[in-house]
Backbone as JSON Lines, residues from 0, in Angstrom:
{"i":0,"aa":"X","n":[16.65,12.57,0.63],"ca":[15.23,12.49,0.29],"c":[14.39,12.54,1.56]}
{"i":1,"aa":"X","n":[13.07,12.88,1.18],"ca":[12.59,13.22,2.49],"c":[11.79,12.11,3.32]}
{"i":2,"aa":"X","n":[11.76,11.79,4.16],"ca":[11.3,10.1,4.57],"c":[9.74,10.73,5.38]}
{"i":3,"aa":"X","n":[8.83,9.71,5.53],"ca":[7.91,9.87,6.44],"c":[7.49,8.13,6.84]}
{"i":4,"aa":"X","n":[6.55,8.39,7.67],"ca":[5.86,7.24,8.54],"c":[5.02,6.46,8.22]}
{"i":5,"aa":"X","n":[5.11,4.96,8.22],"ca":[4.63,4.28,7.12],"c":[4.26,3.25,8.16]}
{"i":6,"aa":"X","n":[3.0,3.0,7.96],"ca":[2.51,1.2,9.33],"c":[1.48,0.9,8.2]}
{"i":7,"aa":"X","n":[1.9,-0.71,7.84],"ca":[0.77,-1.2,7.32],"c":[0.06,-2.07,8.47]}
{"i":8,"aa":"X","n":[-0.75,-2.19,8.58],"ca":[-1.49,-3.18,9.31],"c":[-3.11,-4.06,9.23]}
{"i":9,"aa":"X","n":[-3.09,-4.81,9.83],"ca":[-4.3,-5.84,9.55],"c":[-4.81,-6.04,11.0]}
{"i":10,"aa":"X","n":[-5.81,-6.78,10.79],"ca":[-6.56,-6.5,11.51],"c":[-6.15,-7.3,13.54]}
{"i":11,"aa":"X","n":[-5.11,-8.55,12.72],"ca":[-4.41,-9.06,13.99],"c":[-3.41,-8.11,14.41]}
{"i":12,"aa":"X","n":[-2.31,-7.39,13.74],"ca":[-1.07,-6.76,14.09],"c":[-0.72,-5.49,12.94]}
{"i":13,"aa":"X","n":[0.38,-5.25,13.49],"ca":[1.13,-4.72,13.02],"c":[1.93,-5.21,11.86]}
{"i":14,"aa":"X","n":[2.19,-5.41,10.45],"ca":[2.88,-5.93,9.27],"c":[4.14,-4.96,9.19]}
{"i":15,"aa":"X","n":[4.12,-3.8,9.62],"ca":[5.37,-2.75,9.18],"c":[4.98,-1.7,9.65]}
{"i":16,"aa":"X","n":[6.37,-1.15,10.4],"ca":[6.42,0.3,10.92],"c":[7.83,0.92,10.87]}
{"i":17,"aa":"X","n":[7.57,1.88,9.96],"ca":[9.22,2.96,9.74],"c":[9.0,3.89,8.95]}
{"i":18,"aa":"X","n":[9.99,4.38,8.75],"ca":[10.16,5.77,8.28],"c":[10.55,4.98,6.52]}
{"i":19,"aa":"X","n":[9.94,5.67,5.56],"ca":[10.27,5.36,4.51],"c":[10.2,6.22,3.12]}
{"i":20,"aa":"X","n":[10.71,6.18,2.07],"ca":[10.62,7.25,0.74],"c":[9.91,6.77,-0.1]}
{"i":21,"aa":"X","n":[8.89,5.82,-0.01],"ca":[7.74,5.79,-0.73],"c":[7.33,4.52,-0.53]}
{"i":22,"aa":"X","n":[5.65,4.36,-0.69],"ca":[5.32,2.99,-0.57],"c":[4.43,3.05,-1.74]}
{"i":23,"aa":"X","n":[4.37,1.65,-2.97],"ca":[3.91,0.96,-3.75],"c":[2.87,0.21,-3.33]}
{"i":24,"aa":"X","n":[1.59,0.44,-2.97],"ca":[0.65,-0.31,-2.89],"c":[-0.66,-0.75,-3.83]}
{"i":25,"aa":"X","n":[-1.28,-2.16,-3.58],"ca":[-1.68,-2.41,-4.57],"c":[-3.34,-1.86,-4.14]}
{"i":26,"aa":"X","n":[-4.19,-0.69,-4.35],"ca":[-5.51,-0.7,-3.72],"c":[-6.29,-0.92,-4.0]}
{"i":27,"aa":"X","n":[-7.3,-1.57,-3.92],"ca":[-8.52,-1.31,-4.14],"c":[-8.98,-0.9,-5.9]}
{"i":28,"aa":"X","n":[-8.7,0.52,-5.28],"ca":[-9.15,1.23,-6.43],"c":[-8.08,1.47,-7.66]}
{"i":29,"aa":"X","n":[-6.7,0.72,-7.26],"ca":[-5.78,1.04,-8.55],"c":[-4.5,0.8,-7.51]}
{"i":30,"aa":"X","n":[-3.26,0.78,-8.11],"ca":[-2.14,1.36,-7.87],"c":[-1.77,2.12,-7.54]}
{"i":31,"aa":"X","n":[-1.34,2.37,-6.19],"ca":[-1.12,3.85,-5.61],"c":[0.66,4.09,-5.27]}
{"i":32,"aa":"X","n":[1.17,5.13,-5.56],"ca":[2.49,5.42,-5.02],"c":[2.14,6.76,-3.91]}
{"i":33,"aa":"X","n":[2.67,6.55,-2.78],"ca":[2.68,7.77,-1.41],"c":[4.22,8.36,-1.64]}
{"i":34,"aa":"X","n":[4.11,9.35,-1.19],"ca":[5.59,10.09,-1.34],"c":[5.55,10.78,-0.3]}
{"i":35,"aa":"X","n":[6.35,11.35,0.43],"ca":[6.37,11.96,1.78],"c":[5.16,13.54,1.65]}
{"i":36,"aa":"X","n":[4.68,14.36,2.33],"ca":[4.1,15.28,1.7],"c":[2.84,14.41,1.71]}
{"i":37,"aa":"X","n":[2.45,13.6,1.27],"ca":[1.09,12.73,0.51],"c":[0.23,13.15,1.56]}
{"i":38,"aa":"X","n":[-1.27,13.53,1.62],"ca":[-2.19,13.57,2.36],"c":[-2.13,12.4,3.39]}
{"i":39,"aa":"X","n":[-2.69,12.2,4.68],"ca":[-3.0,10.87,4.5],"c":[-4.46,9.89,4.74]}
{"i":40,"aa":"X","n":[-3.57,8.73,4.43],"ca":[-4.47,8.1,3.35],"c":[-4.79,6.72,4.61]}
{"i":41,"aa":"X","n":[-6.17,6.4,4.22],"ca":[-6.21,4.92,4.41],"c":[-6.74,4.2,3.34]}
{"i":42,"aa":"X","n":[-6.53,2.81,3.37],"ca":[-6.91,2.43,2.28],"c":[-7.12,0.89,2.35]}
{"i":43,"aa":"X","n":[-8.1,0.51,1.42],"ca":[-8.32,-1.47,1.38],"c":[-7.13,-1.44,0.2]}
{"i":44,"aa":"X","n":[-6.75,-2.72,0.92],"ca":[-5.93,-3.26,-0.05],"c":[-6.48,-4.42,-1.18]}
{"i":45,"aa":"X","n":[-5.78,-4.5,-2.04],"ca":[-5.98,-5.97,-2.62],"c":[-5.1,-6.58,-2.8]}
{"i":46,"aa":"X","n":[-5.1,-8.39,-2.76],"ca":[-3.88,-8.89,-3.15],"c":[-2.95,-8.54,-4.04]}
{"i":47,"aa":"X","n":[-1.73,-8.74,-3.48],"ca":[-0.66,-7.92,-4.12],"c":[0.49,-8.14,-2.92]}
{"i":48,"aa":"X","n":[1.8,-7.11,-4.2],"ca":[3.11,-7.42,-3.42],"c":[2.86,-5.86,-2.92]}
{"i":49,"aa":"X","n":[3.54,-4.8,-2.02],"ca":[3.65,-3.9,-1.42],"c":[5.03,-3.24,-1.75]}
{"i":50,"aa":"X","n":[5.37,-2.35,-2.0],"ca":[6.84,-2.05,-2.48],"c":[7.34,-0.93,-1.58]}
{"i":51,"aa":"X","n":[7.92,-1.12,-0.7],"ca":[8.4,0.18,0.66],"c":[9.98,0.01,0.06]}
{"i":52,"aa":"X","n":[10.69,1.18,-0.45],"ca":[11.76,1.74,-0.32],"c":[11.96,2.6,0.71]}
């Protein structure tokens, strides 16, 4: 599968950085799944769990 580059971060650090096959995030505006290929994106989050396979 095809992996790409994934950093979540806040405003102190870095939370996560790697190569990954999709991330589950909770946004803002809805539920989002990224898949490698995906434009990219920034985005507000909202509370929530984060799902990186």
């Amino acid at each position: 599968m095809a992996t790409f580059k994934f950093e979540l971060v806040s405003p102190e650090r870095i939370l996560f950085s790697g190569d990954v096959v999709s991330v589950i995030i909770p946004a803002s505006e809805g539920e989002m799944t990224v898949l490698a290929g995906h434009a990219p994106l920034v985005a507000t989050l909202k509370a929530g769990i984060v799902f990186v396979q």
